[in-house]
C-alpha positions in Angstrom: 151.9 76.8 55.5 152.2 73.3 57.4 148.4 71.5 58.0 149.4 71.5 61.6 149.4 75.6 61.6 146.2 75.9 59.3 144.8 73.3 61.9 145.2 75.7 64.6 144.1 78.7 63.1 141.1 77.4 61.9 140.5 75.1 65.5 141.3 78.3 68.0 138.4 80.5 66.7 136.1 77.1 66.3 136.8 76.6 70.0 136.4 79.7 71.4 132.9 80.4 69.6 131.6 77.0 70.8 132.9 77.7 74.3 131.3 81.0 74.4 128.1 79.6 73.1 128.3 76.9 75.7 128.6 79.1 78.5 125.7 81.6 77.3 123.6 78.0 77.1 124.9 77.2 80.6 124.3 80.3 82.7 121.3 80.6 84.8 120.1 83.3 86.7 117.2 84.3 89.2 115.1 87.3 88.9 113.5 89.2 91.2 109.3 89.1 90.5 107.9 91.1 93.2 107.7 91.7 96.7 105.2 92.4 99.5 104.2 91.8 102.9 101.3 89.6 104.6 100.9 89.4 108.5 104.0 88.9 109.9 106.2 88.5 107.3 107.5 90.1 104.0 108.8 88.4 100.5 110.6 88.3 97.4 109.2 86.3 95.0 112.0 84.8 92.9 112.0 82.5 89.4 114.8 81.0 87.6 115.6 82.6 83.7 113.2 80.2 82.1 110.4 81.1 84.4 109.8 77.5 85.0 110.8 77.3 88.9 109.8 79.6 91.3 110.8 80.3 95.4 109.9 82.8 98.1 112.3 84.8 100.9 110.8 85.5 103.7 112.2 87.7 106.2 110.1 88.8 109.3 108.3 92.7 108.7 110.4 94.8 110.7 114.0 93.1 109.3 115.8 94.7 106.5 116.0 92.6 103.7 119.3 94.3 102.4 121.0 92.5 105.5 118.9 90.2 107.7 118.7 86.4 107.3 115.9 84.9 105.4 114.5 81.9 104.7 113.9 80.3 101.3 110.9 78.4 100.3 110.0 75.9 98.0 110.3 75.4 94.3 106.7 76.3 92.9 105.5 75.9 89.2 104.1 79.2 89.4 104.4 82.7 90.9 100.2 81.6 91.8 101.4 78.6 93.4 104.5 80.6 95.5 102.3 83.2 96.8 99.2 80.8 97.6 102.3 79.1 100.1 102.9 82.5 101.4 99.3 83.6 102.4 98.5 80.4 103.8 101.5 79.7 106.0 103.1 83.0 106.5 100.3 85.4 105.9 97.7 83.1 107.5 94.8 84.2 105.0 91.6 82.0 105.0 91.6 81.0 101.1 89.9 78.2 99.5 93.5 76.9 98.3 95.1 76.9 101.8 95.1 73.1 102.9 92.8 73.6 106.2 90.2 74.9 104.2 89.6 72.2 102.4 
């Protein structure tokens, strides 16, 4: 057998592992964390795989989530710090972490 045809048998299944390990390294997704309604308003609360980023929808109460526009909200630390944003500015609860009761 030539070196240039054990080359590529060996490289071919050297590249396709790495690629397919690359790609499992590279994909992110966003999962749904839960969902309620305050006031107005309803949400999805949403984080990224590693759980480090976090962000609300926010649709109003009587639209259907399935095929209404929403909007998006911030990129929290926490699912505490998401829904604090939600129940200060869309649910307009009085808590001692919304910013005019301070």
């Amino acid at each position: 057998m030539k070196t240039s045809q054990v080359l590529k048998i060996a490289l071919i299944p050297m590249l396709a592992i790495s690629t397919l390990l690359s790609i499992a390294n590279t994909a992110v997704a966003d999962y749904l964390r839960s969902e309620g309604y305050g006031g107005e308003y309803r949400y999805e609360l949403w984080s990224s795989d590693d759980g480090n980023n976090y962000y609300l929808k926010i649709w109003n109460r009587d639209e259907n989530p399935q095929k209404d526009s929403y909007v998006t909200t911030g990129n929290f630390e926490s699912s505490a710090e998401a829904l604090n944003d939600f129940d200060c500015n869309y649910a307009r609860k009085s808590l001692p972490e919304c910013p005019n009761n301070r």
